[in-house]
LUMBA-654540 format. One record per residue: residue in one letter; residue number from 1; x, y, z of N, C-alpha, C in turn; chain. Coordinates in nm, 4 decimals. Layout:
REM residues N
+-----+-----+----------+----------+----------+----------+----------+----------+----------+----------+----------+-------+
| res |   n |      n_u |      n_v |      n_w |     ca_u |     ca_v |     ca_w |      c_u |      c_v |      c_w | chain |
+-----+-----+----------+----------+----------+----------+----------+----------+----------+----------+----------+-------+
|   a | NUM |        X |        Y |        Z |        X |        Y |        Z |        X |        Y |        Z |     A |
...
+-----+-----+----------+----------+----------+----------+----------+----------+----------+----------+----------+-------+
//
This chain:
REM residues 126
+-----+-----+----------+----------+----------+----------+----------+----------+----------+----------+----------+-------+
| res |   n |      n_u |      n_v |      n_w |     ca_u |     ca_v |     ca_w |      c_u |      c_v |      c_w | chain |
+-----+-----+----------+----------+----------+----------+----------+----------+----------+----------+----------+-------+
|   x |   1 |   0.0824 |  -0.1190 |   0.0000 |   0.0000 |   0.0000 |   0.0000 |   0.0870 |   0.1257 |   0.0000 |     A |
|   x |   2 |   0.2292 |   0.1209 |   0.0876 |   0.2883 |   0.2460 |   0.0633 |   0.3361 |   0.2692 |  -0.0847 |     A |
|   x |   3 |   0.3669 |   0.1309 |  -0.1561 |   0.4040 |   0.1983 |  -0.2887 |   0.2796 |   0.2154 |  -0.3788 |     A |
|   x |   4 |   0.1718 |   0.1838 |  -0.3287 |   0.0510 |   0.2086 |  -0.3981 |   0.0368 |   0.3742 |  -0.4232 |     A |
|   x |   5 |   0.0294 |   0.4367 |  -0.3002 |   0.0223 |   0.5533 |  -0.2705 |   0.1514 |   0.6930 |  -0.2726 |     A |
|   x |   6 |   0.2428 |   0.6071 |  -0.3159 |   0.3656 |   0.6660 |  -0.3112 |   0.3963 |   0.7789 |  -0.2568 |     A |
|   x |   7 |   0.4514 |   0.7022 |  -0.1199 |   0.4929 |   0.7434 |   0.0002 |   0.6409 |   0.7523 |  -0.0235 |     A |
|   x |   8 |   0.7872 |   0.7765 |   0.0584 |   0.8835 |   0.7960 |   0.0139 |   0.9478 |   0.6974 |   0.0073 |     A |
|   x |   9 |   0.9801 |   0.6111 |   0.0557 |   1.0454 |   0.4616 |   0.0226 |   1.0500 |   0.4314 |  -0.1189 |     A |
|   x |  10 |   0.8651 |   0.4332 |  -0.1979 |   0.8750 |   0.4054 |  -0.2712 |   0.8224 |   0.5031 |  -0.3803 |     A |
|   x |  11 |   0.8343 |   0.6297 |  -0.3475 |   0.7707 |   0.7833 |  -0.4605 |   0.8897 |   0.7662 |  -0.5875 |     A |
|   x |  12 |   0.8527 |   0.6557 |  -0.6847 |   0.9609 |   0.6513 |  -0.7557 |   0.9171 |   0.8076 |  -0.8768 |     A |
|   x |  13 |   0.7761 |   0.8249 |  -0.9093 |   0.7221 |   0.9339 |  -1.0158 |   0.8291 |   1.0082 |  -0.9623 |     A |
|   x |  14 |   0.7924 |   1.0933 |  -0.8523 |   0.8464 |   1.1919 |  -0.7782 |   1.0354 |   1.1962 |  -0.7848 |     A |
|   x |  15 |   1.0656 |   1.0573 |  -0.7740 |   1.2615 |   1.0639 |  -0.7350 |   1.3240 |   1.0313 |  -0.8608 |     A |
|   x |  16 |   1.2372 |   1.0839 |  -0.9889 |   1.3314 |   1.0579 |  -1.1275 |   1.3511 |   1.1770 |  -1.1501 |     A |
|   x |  17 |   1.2964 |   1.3223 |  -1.0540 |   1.3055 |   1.4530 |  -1.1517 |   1.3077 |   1.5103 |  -1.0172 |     A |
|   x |  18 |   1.3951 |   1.4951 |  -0.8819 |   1.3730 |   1.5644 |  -0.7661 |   1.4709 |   1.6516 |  -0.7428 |     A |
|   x |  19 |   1.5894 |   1.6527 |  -0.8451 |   1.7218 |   1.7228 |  -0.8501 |   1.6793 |   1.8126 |  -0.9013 |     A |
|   x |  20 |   1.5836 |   1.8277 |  -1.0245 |   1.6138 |   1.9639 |  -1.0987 |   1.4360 |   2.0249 |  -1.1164 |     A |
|   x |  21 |   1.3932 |   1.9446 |  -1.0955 |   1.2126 |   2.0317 |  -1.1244 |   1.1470 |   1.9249 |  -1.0213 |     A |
|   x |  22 |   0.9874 |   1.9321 |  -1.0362 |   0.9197 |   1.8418 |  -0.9752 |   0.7873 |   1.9734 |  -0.8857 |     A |
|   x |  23 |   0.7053 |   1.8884 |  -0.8423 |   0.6060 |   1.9252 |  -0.7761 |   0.6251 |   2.0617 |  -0.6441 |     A |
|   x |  24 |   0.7486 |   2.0012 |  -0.5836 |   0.7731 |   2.0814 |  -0.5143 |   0.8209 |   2.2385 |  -0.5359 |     A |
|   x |  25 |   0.9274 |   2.2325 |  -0.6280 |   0.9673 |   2.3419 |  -0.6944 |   0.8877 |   2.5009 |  -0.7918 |     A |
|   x |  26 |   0.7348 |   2.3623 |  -0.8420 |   0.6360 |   2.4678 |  -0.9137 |   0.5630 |   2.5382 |  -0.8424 |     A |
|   x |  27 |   0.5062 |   2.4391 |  -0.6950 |   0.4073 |   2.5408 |  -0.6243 |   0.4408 |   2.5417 |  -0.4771 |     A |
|   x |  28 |   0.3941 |   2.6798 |  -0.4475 |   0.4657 |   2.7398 |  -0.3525 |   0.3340 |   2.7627 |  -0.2529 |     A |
|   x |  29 |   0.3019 |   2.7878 |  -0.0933 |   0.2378 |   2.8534 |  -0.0345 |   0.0891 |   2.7876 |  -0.0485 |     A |
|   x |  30 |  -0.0363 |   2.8517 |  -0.0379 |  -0.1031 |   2.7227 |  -0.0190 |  -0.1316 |   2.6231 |  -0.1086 |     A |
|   x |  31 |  -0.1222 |   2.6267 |  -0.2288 |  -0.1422 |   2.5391 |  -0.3524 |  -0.0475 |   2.4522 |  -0.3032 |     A |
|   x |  32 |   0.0891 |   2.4181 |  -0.2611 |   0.1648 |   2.3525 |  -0.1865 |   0.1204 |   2.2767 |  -0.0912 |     A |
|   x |  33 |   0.0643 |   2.3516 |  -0.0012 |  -0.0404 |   2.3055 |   0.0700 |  -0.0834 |   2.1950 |   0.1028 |     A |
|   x |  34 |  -0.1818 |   2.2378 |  -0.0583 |  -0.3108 |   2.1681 |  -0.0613 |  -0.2331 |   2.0313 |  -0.1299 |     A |
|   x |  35 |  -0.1366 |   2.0345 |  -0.2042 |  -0.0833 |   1.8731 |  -0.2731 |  -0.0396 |   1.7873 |  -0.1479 |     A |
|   x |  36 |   0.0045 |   1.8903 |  -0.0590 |   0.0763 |   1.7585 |   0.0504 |  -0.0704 |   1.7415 |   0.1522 |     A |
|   x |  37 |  -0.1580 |   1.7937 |   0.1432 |  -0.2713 |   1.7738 |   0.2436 |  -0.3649 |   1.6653 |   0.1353 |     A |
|   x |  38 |  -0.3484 |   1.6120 |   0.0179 |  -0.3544 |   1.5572 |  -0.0743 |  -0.2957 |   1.4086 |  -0.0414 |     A |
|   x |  39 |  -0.1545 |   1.4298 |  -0.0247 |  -0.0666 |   1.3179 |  -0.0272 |  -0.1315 |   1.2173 |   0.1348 |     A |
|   x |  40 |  -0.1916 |   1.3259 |   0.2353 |  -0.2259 |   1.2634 |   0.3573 |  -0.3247 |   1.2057 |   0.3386 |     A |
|   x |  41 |  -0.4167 |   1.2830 |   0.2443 |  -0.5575 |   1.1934 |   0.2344 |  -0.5391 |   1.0705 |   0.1761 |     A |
|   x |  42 |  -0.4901 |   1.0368 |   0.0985 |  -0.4269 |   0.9405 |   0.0079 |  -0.3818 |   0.8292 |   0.1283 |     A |
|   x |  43 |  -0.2816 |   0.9000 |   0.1928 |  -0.2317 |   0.8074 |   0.2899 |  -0.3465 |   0.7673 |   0.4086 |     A |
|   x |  44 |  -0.4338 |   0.8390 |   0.4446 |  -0.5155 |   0.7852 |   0.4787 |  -0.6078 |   0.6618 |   0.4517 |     A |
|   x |  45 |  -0.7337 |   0.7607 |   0.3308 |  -0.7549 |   0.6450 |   0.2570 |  -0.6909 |   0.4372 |   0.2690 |     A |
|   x |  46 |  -0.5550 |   0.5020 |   0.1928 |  -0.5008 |   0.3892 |   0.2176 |  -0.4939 |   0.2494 |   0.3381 |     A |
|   x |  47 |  -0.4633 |   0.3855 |   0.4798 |  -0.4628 |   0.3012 |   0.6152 |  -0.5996 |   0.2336 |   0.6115 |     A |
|   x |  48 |  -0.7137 |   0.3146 |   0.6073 |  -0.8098 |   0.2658 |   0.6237 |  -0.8570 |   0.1027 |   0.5602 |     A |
|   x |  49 |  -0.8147 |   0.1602 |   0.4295 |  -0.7991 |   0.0196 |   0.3206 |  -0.7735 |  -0.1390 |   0.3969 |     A |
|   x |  50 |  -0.6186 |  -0.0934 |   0.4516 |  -0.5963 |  -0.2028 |   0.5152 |  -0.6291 |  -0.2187 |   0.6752 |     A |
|   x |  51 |  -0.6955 |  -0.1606 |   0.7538 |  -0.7698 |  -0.1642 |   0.8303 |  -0.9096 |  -0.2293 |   0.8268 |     A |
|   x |  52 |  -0.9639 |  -0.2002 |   0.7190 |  -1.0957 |  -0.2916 |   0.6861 |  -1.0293 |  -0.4313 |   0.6292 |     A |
|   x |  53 |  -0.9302 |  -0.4611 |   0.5475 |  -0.9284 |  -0.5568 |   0.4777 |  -0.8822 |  -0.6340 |   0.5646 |     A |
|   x |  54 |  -0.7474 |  -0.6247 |   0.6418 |  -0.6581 |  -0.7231 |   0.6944 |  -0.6827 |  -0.7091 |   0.8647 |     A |
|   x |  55 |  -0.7431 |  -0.5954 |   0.8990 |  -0.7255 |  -0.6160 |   1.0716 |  -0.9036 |  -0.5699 |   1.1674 |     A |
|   x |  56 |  -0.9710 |  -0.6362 |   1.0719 |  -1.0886 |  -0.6693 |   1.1047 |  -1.2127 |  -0.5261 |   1.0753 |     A |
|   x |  57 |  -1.1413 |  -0.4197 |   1.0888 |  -1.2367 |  -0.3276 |   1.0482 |  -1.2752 |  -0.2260 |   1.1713 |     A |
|   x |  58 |  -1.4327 |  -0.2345 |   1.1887 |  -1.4664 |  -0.1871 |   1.3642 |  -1.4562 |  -0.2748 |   1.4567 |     A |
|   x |  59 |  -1.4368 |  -0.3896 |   1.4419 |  -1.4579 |  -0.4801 |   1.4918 |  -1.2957 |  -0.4891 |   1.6472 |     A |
|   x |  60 |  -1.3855 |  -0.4969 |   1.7483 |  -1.2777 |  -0.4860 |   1.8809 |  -1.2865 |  -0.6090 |   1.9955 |     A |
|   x |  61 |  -1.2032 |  -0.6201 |   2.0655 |  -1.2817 |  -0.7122 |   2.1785 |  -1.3283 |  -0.6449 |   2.2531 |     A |
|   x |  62 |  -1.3608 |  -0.5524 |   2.2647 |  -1.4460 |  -0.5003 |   2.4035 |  -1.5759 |  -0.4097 |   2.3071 |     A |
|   x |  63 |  -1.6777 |  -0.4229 |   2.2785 |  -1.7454 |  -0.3410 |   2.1907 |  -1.8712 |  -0.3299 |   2.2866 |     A |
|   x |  64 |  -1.8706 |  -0.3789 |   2.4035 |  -1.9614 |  -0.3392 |   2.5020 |  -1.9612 |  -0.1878 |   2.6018 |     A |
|   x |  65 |  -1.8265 |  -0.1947 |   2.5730 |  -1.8036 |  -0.0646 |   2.6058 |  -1.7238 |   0.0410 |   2.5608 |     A |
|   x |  66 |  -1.7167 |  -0.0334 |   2.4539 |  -1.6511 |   0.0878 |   2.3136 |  -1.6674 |   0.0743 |   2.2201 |     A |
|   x |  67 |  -1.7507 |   0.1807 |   2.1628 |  -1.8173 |   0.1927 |   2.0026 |  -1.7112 |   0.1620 |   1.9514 |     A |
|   x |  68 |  -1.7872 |   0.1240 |   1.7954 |  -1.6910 |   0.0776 |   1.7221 |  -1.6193 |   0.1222 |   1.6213 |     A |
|   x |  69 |  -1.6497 |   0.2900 |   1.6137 |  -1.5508 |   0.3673 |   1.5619 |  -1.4282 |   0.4047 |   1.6220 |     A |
|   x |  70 |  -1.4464 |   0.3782 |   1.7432 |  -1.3025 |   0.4289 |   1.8177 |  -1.2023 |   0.3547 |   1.7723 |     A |
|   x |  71 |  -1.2403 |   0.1730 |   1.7565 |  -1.1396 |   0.0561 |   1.7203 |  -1.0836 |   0.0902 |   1.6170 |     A |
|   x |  72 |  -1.1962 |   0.1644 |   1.4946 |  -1.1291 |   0.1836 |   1.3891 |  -1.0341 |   0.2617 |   1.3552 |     A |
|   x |  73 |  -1.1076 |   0.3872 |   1.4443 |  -0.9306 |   0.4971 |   1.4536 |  -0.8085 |   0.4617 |   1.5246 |     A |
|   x |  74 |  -0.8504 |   0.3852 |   1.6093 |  -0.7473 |   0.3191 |   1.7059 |  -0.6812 |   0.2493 |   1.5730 |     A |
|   x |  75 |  -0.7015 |   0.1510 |   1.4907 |  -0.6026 |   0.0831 |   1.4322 |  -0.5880 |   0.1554 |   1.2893 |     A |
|   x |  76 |  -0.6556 |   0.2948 |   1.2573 |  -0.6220 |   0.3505 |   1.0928 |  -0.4520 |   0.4467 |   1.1813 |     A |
|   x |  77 |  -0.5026 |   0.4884 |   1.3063 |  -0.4025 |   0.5755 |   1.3361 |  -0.2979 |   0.5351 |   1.3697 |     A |
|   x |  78 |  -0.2721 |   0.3712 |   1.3989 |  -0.1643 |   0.2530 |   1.4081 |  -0.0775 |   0.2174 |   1.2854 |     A |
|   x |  79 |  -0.1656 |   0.2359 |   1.1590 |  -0.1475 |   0.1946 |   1.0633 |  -0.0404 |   0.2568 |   0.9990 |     A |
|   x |  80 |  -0.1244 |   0.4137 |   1.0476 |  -0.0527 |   0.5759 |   0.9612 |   0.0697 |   0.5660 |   1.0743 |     A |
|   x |  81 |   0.0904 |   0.5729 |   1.1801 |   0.2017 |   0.5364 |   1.2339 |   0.3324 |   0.4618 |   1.1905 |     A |
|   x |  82 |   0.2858 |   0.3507 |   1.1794 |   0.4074 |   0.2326 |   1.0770 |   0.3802 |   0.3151 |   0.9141 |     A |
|   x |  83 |   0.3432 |   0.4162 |   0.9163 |   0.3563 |   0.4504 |   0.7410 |   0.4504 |   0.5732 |   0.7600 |     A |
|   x |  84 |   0.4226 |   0.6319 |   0.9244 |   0.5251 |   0.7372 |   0.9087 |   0.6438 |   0.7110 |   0.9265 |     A |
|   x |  85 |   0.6575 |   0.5699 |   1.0133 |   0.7533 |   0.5445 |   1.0775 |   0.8132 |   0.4442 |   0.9650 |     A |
|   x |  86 |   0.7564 |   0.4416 |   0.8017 |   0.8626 |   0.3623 |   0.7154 |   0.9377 |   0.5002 |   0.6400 |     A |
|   x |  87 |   0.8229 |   0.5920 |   0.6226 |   0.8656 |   0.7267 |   0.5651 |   1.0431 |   0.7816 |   0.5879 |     A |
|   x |  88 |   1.0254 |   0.8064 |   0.7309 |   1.1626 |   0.8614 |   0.8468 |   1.2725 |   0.6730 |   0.8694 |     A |
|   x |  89 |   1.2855 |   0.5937 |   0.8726 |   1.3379 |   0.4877 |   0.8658 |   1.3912 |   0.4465 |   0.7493 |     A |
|   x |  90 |   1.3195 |   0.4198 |   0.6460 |   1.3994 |   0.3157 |   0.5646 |   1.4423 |   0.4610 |   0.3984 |     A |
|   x |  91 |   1.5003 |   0.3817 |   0.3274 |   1.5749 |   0.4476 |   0.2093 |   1.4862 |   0.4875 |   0.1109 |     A |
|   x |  92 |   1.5065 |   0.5572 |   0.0247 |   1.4222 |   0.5750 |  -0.0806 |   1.4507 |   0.4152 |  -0.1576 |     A |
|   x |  93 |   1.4283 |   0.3816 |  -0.2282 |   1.4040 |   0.2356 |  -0.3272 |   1.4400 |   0.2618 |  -0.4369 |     A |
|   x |  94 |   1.5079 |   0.2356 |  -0.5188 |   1.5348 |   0.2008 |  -0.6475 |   1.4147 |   0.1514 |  -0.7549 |     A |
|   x |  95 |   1.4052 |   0.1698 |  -0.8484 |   1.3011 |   0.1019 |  -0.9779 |   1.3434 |  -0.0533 |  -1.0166 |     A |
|   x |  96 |   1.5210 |  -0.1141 |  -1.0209 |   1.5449 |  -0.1978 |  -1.0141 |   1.5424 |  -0.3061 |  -0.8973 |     A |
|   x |  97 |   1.5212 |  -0.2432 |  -0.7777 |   1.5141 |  -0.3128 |  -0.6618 |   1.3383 |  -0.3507 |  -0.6508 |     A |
|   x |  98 |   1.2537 |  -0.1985 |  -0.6641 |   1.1268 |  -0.2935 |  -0.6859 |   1.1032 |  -0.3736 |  -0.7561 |     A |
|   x |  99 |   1.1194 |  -0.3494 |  -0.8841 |   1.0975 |  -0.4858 |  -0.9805 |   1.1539 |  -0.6111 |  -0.9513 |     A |
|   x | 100 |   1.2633 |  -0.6358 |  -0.8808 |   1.3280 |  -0.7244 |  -0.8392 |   1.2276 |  -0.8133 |  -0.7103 |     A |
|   x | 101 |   1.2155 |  -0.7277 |  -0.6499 |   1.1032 |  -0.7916 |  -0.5284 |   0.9873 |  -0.8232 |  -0.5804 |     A |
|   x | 102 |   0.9305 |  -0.7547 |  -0.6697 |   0.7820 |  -0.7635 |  -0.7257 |   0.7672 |  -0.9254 |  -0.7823 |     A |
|   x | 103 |   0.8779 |  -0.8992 |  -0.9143 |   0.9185 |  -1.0206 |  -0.9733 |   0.9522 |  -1.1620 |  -0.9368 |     A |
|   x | 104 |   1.0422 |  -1.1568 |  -0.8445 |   1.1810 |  -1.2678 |  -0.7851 |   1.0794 |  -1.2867 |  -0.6809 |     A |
|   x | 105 |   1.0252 |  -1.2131 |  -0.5764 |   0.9322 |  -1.2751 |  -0.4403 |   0.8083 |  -1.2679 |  -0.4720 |     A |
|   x | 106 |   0.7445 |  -1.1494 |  -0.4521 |   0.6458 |  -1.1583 |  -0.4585 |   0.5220 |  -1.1877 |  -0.5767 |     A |
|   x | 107 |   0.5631 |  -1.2055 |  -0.6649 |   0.5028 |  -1.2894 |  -0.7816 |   0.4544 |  -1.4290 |  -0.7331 |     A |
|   x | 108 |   0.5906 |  -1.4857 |  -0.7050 |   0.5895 |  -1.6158 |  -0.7424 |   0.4858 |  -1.6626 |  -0.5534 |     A |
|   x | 109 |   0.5157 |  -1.5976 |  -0.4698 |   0.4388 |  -1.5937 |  -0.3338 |   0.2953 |  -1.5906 |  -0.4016 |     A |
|   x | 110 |   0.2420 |  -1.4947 |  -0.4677 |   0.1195 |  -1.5075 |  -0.4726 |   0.0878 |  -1.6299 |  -0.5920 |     A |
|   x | 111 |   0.1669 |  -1.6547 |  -0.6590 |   0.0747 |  -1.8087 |  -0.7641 |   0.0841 |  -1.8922 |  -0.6395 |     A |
|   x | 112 |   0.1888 |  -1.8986 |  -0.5714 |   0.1686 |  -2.0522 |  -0.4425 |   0.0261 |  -1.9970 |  -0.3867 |     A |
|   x | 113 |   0.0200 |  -1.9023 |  -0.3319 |  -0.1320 |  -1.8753 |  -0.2361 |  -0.2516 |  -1.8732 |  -0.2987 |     A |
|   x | 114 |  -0.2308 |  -1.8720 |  -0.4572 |  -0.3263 |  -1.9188 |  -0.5498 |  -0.3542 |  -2.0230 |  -0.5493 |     A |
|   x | 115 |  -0.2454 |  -2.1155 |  -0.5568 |  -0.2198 |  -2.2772 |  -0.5799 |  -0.3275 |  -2.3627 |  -0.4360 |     A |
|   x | 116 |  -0.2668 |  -2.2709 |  -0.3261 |  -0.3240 |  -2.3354 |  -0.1948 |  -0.4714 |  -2.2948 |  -0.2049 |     A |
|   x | 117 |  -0.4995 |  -2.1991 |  -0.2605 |  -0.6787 |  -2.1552 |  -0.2497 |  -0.7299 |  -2.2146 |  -0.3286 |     A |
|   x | 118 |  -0.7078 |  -2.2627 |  -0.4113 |  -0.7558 |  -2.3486 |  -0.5597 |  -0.7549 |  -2.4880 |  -0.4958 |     A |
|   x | 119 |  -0.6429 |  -2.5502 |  -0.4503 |  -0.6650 |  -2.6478 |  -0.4009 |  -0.7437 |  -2.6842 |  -0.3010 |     A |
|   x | 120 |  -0.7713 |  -2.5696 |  -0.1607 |  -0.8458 |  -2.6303 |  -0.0607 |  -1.0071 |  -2.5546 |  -0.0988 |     A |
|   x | 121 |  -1.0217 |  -2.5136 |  -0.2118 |  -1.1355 |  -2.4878 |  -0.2467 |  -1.1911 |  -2.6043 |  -0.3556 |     A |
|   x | 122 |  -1.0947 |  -2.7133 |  -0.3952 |  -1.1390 |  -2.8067 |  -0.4821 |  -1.1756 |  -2.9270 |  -0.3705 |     A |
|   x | 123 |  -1.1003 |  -2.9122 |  -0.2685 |  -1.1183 |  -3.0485 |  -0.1532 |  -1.1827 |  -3.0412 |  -0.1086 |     A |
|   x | 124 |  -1.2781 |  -2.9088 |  -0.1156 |  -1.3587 |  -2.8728 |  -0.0164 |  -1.3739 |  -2.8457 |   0.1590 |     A |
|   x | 125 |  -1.2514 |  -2.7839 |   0.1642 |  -1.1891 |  -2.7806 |   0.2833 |  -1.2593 |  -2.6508 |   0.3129 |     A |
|   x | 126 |  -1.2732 |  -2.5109 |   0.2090 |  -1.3361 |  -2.4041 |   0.2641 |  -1.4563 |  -2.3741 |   0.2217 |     A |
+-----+-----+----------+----------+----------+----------+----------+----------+----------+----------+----------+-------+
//
């Protein structure tokens, strides 16, 4: 999702033209602004994404005594956390290094998790 949204690890658009022109350089003051208050919504959005998809949604163990929007900000604002905290931590990325991971791991990871869903959906296991 961070390179979905291209965050800095992986803002490859952004790190082919950051020496000499680019987004930053054209607008100044609030139009500036408004692109990086842009880039948050985005990053939001995103958390949320995987908040509903992978870590249950509203859904909490205690929902007797806590609505179930709180759970959700509780884990979108967890999310955006580990997104700031890849932002300030790790390197910008290379175009050859993603493709390399995309390709070499994670390709071939998802035909196996294909392979296993196909299969325990033919055995009738799910």
């Amino acid at each position: 999702m961070i390179a979905e949204i291209e965050r800095v690890p992986f803002d490859l658009p952004e790190a082919e033209a950051e020496l000499v022109e680019g987004w930053g350089t054209e607008y100044g003051g609030m139009r500036f602004g408004l692109i990086m208050m842009s880039e948050y919504a985005r990053a939001f959005v995103g958390c949320s994404l995987i908040t509903i998809l992978f870590l249950g949604g509203w859904d909490g163990p205690f929902l007797d005594y806590v609505i179930e929007g709180a759970w959700f900000l509780l884990k979108l604002i967890l999310v955006f956390t580990i997104f700031v905290w890849a932002r300030a931590a790790l390197p910008r990325v290379r175009t050859d290094q993603i493709l390399n991971i995309c390709w070499k791991r994670l390709l071939p990871l998802a035909a196996i998790n294909l392979f296993i869903a196909v299969f325990f959906k033919t055995m009738g296991w799910f």
